[in-house]
PDB file of the backbone (N, CA, C, O) and the ligand in Angstrom, with CONECT records:
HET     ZN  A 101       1
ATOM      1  N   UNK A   1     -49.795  17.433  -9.437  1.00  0.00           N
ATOM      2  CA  UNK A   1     -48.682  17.362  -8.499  1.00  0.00           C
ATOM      3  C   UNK A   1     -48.925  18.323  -7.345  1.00  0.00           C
ATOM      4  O   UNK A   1     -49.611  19.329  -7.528  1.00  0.00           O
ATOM      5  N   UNK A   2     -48.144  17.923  -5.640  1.00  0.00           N
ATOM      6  CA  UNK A   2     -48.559  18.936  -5.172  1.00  0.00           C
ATOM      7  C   UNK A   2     -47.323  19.997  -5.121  1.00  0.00           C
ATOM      8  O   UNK A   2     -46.531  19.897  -6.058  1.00  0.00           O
ATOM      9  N   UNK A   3     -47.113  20.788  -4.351  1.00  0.00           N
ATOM     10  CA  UNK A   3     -46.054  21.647  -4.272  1.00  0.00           C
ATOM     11  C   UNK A   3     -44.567  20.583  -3.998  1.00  0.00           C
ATOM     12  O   UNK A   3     -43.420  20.524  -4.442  1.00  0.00           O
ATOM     13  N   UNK A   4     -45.485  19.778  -2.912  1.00  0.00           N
ATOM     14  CA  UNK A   4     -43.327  19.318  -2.324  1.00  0.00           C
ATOM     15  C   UNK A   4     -43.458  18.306  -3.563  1.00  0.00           C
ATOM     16  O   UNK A   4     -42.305  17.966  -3.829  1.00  0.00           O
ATOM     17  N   UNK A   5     -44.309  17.709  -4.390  1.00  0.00           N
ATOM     18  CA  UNK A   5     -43.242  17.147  -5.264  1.00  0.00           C
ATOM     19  C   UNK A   5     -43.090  18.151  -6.595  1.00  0.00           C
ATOM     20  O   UNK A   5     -42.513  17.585  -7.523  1.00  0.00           O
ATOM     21  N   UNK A   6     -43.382  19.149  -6.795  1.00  0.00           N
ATOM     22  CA  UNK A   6     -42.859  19.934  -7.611  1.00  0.00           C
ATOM     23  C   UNK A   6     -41.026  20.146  -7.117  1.00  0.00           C
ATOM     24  O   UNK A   6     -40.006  19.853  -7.741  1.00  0.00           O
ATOM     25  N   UNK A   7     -41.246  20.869  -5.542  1.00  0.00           N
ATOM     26  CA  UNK A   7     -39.821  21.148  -5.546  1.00  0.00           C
ATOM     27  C   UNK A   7     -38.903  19.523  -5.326  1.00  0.00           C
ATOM     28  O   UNK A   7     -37.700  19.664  -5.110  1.00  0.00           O
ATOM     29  N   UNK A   8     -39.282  18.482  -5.361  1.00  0.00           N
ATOM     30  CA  UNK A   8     -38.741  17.265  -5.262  1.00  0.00           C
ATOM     31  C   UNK A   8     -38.197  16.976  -6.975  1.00  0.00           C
ATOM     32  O   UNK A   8     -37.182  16.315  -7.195  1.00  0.00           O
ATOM     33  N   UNK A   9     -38.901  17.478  -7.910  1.00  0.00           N
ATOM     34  CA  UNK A   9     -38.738  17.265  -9.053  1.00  0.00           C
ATOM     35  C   UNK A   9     -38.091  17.782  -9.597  1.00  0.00           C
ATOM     36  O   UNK A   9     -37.321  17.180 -10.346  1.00  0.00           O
ATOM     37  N   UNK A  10     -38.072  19.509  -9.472  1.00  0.00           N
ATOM     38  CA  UNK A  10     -37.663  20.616  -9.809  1.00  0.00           C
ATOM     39  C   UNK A  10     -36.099  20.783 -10.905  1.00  0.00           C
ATOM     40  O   UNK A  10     -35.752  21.454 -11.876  1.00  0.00           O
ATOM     41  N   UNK A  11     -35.539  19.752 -10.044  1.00  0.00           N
ATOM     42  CA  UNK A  11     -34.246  19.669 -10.536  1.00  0.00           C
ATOM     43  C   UNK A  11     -34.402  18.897 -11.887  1.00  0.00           C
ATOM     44  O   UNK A  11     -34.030  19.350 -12.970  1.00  0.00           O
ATOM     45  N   UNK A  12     -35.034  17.600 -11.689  1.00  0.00           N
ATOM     46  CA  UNK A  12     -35.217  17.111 -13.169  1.00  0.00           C
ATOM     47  C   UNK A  12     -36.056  17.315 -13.919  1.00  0.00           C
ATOM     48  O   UNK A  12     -36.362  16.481 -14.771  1.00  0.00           O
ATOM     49  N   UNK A  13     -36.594  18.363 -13.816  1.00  0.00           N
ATOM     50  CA  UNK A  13     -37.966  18.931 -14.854  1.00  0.00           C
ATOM     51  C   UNK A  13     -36.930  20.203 -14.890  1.00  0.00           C
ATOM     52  O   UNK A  13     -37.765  21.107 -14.937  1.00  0.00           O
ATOM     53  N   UNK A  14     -35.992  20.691 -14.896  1.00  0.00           N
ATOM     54  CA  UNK A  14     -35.138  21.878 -15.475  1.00  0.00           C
ATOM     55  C   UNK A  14     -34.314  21.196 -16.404  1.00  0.00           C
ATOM     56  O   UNK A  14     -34.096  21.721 -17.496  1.00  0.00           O
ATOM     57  N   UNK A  15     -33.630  19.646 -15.993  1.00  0.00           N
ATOM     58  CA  UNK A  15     -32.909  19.277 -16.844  1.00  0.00           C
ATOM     59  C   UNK A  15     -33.630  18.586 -17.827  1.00  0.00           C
ATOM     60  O   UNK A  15     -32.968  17.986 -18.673  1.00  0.00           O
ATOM     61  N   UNK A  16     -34.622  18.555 -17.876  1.00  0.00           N
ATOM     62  CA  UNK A  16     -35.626  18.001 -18.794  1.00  0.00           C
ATOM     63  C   UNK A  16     -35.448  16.724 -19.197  1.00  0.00           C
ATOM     64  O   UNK A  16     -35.296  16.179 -20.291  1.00  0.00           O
ATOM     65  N   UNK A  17     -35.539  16.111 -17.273  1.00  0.00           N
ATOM     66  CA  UNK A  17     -35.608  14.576 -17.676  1.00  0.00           C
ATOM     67  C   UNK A  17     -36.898  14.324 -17.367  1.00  0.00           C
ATOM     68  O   UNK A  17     -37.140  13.120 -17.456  1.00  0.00           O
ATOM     69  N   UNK A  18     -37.590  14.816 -17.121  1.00  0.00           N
ATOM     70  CA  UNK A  18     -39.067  14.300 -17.054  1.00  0.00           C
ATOM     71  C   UNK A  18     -39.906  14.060 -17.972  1.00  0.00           C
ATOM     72  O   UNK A  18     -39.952  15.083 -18.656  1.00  0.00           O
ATOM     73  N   UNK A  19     -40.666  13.220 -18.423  1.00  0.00           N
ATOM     74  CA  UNK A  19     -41.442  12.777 -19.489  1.00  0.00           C
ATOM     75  C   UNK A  19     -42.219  13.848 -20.140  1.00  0.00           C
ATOM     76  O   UNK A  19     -41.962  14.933 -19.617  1.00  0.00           O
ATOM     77  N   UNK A  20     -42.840  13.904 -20.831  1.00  0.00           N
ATOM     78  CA  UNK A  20     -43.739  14.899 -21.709  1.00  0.00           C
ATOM     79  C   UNK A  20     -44.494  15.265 -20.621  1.00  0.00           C
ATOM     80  O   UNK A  20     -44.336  16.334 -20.030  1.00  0.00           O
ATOM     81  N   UNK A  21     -45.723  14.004 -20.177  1.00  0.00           N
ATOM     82  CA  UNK A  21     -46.479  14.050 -19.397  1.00  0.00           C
ATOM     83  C   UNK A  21     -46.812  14.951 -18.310  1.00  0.00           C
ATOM     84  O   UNK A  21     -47.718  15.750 -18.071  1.00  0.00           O
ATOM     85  N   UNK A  22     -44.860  14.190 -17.250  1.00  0.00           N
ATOM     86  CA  UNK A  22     -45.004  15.121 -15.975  1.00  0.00           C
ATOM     87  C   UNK A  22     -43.897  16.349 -16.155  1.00  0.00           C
ATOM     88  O   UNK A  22     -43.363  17.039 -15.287  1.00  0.00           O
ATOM     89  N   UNK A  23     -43.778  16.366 -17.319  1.00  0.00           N
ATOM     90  CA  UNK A  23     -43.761  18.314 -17.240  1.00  0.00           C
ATOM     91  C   UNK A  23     -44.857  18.665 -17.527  1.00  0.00           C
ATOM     92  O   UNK A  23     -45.119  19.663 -16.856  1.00  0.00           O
ATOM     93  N   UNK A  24     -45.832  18.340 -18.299  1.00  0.00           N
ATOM     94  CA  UNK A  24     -47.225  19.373 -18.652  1.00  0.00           C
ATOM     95  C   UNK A  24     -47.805  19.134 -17.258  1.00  0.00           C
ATOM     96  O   UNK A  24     -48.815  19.833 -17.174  1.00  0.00           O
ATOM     97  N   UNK A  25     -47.550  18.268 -15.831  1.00  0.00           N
ATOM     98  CA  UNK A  25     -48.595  18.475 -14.870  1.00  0.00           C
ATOM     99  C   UNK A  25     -47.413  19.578 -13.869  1.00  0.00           C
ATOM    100  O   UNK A  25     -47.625  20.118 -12.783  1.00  0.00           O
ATOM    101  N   UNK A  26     -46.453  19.608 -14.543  1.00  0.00           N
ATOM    102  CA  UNK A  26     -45.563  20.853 -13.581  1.00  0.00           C
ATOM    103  C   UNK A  26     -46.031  22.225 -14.042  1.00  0.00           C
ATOM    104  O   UNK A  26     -46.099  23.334 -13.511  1.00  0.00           O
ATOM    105  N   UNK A  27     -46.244  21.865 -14.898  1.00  0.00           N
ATOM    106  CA  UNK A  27     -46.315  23.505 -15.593  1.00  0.00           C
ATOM    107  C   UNK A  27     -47.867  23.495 -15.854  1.00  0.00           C
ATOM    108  O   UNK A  27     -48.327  24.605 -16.124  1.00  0.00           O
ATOM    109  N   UNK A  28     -48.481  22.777 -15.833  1.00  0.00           N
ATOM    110  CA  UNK A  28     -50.292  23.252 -15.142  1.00  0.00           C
ATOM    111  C   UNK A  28     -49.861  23.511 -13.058  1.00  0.00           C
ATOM    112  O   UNK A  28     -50.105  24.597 -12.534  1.00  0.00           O
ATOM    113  N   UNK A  29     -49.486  22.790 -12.554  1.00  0.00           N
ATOM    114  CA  UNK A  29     -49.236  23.335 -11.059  1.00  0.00           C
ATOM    115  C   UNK A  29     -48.500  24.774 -11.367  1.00  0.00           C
ATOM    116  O   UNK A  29     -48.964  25.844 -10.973  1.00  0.00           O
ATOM    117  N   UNK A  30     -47.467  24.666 -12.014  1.00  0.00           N
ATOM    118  CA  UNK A  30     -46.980  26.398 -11.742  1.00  0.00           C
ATOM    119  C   UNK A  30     -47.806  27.241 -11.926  1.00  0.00           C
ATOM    120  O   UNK A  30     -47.871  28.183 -11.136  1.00  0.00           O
ATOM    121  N   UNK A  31     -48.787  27.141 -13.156  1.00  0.00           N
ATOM    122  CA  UNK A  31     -49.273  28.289 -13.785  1.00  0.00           C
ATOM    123  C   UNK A  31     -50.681  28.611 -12.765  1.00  0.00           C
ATOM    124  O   UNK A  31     -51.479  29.503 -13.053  1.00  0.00           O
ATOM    125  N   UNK A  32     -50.841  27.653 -11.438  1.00  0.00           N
ATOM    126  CA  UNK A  32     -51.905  27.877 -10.809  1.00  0.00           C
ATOM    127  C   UNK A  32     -51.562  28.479  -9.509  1.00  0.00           C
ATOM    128  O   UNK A  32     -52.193  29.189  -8.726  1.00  0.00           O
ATOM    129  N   UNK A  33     -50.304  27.956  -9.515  1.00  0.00           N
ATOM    130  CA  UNK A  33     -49.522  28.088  -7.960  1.00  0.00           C
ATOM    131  C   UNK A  33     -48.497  28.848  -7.649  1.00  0.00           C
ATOM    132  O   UNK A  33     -47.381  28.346  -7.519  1.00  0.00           O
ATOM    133  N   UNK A  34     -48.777  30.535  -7.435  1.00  0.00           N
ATOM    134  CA  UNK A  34     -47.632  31.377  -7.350  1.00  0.00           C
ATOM    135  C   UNK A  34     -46.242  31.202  -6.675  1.00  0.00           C
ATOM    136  O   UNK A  34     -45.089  31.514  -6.973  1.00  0.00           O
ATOM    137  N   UNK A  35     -46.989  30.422  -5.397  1.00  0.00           N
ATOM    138  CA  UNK A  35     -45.574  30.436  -4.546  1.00  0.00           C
ATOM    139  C   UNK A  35     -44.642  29.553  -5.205  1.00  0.00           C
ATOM    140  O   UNK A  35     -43.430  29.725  -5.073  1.00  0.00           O
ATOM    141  N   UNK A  36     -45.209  28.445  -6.036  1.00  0.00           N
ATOM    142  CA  UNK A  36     -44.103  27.382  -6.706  1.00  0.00           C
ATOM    143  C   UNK A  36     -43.011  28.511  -7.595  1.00  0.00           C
ATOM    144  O   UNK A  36     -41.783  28.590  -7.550  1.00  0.00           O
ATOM    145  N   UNK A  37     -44.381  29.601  -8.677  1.00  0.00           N
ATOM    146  CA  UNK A  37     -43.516  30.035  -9.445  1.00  0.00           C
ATOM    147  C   UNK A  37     -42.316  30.933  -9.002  1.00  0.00           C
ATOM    148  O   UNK A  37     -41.283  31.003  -9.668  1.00  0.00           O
ATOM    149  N   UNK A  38     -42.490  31.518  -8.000  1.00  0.00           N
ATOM    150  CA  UNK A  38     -41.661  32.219  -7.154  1.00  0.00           C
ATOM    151  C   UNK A  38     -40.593  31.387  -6.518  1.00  0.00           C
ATOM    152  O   UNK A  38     -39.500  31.791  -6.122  1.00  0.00           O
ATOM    153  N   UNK A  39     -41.034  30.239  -6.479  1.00  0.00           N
ATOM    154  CA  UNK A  39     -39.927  29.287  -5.695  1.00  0.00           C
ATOM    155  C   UNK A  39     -38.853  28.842  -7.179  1.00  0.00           C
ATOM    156  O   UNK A  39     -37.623  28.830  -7.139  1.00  0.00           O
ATOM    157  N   UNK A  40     -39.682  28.513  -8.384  1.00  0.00           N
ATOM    158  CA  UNK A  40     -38.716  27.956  -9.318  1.00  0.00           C
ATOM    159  C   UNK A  40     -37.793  29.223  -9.749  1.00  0.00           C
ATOM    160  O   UNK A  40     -36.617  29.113 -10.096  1.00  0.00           O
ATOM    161  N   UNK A  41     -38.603  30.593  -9.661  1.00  0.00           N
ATOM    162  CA  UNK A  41     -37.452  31.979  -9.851  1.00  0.00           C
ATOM    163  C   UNK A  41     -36.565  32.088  -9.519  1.00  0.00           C
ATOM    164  O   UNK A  41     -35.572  32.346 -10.199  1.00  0.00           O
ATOM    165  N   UNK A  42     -36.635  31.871  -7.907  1.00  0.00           N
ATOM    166  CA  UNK A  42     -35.425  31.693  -7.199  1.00  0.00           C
ATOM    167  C   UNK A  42     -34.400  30.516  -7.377  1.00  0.00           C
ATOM    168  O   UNK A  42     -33.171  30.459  -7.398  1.00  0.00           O
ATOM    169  N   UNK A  43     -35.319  29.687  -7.485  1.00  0.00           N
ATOM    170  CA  UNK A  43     -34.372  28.041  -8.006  1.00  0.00           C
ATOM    171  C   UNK A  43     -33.239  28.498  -9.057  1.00  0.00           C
ATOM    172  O   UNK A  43     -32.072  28.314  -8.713  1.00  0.00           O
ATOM    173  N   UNK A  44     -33.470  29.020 -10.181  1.00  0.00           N
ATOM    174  CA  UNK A  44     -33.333  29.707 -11.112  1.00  0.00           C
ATOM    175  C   UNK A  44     -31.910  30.770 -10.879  1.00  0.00           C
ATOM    176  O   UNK A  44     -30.787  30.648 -11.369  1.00  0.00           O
ATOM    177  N   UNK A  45     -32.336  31.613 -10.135  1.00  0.00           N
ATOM    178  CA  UNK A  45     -31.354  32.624  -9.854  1.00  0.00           C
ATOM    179  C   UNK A  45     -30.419  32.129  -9.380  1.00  0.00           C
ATOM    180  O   UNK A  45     -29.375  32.142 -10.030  1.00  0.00           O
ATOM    181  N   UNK A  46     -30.466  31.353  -7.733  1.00  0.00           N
ATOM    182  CA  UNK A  46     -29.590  30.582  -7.028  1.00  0.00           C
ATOM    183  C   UNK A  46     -28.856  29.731  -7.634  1.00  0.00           C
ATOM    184  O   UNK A  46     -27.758  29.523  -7.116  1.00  0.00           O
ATOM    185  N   UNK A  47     -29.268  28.830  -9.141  1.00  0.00           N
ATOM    186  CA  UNK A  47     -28.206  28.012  -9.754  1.00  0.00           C
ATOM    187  C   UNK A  47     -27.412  28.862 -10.404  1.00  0.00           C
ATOM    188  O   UNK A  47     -26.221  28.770 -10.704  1.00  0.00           O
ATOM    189  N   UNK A  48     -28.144  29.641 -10.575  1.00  0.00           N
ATOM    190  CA  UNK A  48     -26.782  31.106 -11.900  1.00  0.00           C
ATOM    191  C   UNK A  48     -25.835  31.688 -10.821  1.00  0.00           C
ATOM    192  O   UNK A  48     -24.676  32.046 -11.032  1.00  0.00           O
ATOM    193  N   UNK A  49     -26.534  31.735  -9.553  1.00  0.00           N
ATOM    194  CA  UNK A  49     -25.407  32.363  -8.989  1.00  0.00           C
ATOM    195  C   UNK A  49     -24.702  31.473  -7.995  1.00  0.00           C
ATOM    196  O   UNK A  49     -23.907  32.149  -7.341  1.00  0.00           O
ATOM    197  N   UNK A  50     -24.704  30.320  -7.677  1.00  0.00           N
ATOM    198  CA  UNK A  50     -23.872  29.490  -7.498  1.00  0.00           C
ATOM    199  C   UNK A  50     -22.717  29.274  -8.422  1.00  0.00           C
ATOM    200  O   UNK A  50     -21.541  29.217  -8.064  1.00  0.00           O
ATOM    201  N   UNK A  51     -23.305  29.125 -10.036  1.00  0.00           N
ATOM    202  CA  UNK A  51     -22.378  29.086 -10.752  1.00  0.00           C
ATOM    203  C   UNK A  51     -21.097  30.272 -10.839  1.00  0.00           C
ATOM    204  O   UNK A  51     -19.876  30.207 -10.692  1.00  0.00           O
ATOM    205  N   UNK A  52     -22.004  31.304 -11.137  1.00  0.00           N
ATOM    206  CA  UNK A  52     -21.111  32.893 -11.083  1.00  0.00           C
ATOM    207  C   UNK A  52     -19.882  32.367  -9.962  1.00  0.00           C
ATOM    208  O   UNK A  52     -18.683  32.462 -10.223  1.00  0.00           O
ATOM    209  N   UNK A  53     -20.337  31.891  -8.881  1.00  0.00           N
ATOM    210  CA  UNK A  53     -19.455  31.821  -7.318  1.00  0.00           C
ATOM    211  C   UNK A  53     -18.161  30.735  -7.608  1.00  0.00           C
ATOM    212  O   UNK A  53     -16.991  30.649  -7.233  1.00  0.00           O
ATOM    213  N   UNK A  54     -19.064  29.968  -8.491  1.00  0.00           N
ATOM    214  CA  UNK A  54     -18.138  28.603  -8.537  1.00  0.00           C
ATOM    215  C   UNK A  54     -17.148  29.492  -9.716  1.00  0.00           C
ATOM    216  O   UNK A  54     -16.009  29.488  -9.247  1.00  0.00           O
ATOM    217  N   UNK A  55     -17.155  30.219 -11.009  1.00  0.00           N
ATOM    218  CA  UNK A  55     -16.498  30.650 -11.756  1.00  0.00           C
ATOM    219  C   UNK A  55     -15.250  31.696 -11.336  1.00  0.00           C
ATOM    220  O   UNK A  55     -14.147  31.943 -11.824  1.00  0.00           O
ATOM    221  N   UNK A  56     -16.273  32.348  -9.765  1.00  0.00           N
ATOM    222  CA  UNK A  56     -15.035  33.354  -9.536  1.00  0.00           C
ATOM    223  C   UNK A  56     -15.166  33.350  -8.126  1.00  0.00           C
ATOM    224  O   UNK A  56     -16.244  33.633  -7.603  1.00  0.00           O
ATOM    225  N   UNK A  57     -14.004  33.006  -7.360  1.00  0.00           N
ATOM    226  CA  UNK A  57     -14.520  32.354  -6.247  1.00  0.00           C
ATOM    227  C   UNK A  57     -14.591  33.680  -5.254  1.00  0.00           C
ATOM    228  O   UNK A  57     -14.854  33.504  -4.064  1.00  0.00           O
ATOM    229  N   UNK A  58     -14.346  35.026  -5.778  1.00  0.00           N
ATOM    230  CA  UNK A  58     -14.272  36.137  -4.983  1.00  0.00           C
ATOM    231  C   UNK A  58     -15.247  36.604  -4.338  1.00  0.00           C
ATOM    232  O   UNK A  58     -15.358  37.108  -3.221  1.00  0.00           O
ATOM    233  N   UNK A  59     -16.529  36.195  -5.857  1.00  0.00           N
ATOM    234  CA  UNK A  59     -18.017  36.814  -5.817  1.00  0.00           C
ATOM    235  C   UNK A  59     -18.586  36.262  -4.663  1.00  0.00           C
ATOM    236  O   UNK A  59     -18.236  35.232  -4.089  1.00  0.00           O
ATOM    237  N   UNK A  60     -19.702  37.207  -4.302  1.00  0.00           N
ATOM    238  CA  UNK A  60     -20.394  36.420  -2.826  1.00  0.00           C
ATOM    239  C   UNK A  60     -21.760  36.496  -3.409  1.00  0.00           C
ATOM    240  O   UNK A  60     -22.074  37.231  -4.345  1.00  0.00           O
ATOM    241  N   UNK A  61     -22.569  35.651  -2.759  1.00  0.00           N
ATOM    242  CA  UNK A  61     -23.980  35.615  -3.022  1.00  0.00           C
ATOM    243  C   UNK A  61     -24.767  36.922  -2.167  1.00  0.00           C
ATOM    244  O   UNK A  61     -24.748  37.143  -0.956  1.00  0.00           O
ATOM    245  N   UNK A  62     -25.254  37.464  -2.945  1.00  0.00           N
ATOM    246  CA  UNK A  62     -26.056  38.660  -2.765  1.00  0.00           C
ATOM    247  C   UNK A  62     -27.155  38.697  -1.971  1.00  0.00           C
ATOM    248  O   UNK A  62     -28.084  37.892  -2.038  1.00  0.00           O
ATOM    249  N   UNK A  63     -27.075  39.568  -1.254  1.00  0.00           N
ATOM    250  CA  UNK A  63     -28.300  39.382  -0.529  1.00  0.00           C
ATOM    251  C   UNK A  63     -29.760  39.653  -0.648  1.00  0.00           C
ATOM    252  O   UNK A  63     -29.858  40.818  -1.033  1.00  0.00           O
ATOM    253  N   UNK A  64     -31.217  39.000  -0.465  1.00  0.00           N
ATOM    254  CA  UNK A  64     -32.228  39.209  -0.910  1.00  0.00           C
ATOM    255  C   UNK A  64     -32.533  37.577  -1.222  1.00  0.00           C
ATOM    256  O   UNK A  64     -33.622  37.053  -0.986  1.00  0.00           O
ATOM    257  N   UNK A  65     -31.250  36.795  -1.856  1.00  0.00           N
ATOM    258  CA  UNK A  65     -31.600  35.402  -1.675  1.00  0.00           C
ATOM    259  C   UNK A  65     -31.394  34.556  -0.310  1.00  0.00           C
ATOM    260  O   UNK A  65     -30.312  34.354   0.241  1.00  0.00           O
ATOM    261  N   UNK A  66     -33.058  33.965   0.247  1.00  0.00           N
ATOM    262  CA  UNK A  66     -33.071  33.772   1.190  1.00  0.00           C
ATOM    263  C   UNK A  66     -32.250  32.529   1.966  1.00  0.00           C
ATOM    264  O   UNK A  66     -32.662  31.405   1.680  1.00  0.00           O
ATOM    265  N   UNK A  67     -31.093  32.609   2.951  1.00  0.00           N
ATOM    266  CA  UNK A  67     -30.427  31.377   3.160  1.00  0.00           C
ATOM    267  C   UNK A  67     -30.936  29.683   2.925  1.00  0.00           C
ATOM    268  O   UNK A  67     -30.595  28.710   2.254  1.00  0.00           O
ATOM    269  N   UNK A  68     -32.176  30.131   4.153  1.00  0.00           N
ATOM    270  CA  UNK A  68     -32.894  28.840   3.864  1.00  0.00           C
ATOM    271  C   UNK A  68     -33.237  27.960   2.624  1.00  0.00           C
ATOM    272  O   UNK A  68     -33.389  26.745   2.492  1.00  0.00           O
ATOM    273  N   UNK A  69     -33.308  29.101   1.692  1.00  0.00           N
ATOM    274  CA  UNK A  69     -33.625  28.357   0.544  1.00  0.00           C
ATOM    275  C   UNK A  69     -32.107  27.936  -0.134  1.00  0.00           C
ATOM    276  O   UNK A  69     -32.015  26.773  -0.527  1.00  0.00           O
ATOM    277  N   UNK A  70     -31.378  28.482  -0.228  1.00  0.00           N
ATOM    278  CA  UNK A  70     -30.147  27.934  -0.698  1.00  0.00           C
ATOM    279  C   UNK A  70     -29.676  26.636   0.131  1.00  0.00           C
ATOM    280  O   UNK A  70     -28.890  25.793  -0.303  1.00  0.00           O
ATOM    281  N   UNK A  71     -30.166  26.621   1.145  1.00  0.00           N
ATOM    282  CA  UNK A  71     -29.642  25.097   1.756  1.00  0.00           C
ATOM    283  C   UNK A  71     -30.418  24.236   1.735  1.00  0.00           C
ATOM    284  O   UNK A  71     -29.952  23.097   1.729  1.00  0.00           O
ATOM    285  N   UNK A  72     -31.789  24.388   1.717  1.00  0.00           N
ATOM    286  CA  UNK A  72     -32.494  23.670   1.110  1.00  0.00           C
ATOM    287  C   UNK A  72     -32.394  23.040  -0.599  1.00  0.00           C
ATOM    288  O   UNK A  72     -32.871  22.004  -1.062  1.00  0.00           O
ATOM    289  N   UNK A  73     -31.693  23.976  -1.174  1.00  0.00           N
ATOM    290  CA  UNK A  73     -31.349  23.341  -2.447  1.00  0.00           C
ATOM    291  C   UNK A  73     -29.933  22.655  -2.391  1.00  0.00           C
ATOM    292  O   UNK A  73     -29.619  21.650  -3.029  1.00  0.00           O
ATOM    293  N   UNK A  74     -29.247  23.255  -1.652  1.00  0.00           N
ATOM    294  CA  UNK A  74     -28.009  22.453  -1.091  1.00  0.00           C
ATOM    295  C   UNK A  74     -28.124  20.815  -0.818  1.00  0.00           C
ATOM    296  O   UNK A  74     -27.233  20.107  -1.287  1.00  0.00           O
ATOM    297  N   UNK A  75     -29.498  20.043   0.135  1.00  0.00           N
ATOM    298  CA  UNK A  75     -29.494  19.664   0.751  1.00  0.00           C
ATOM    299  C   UNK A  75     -30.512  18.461  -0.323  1.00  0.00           C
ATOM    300  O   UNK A  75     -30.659  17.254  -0.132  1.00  0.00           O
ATOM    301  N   UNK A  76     -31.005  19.197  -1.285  1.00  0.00           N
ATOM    302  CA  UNK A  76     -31.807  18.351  -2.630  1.00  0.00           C
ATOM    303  C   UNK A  76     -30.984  17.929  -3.361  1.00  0.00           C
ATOM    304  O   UNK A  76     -31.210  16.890  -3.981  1.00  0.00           O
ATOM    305  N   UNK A  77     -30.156  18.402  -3.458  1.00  0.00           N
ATOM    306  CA  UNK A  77     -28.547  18.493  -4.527  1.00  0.00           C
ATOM    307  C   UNK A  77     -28.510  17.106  -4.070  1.00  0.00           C
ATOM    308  O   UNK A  77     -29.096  16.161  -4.599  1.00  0.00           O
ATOM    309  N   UNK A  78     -27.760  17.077  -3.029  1.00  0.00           N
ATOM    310  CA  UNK A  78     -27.303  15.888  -2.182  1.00  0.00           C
ATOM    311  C   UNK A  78     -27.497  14.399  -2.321  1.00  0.00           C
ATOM    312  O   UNK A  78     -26.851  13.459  -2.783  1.00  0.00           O
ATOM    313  N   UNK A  79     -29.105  14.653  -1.499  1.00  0.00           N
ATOM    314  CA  UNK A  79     -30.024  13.726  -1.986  1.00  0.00           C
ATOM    315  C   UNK A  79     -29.701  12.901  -3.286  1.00  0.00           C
ATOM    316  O   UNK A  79     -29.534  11.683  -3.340  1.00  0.00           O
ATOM    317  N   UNK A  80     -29.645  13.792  -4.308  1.00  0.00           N
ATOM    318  CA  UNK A  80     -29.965  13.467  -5.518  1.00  0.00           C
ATOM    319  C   UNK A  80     -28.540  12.822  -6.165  1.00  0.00           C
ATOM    320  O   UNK A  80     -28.462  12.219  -7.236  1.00  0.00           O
ATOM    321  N   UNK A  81     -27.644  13.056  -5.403  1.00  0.00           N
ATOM    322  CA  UNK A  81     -26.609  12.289  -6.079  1.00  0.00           C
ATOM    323  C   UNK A  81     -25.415  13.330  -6.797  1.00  0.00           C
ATOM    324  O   UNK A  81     -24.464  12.846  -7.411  1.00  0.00           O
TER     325      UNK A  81
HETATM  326 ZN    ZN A 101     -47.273  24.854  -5.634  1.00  0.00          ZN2+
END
C-alpha cells in the first residue's frame, strides 16, 4: 500500500473491517514507514480527544495537535459516511 491509501483506509483498518490480508499489508507499510506511524499516533490521539470533547463539551483540544490534520480527518469522516 502506499501512504494515501493507508490514510484512505485508516479508519477501517482501526475498526477492523479490513480483511486479514489488507491489514498485514498496513502493518508491513507502517512498520517501514515512520511518517504513517506518526500519522496513525495522531489519528489515534485526535479520535480520543474528539471523544473527551464530545463527552464534555467544556474541554478544548490541546494544543500540539496539528489543525490541519484534524480537518483532514474531519473531512475523511465525511467522505466516509
Ligand atoms: Zn507511509
Amino acid at each position: 500500500v502506499t501512504c494515501q491509501e493507508l490514510v484512505e483506509f485508516l479508519a477501517a483498518y482501526l475498526e477492523t473491517d479490513l480483511g486479514p490480508a489488507e491489514a498485514e499489508e498496513f502493518e508491513r507499510h507502517m512498520a517501514m514507514c515512520e511518517d504513517c506511524r506518526n500519522y496513525v499516533e495522531t489519528y489515534q490521539k485526535t479520535v480520543a480527544l474528539e471523544r473527551e470533547a464530545f463527552e464534555d463539551p467544556s474541554a478544548t483540544v490541546p494544543s500540539g495537535v496539528p489543525e490541519d490534520l484534524i480537518t483532514a480527518i474531519l473531512a475523511a469522516r465525511k467522505q466516509q459516511g
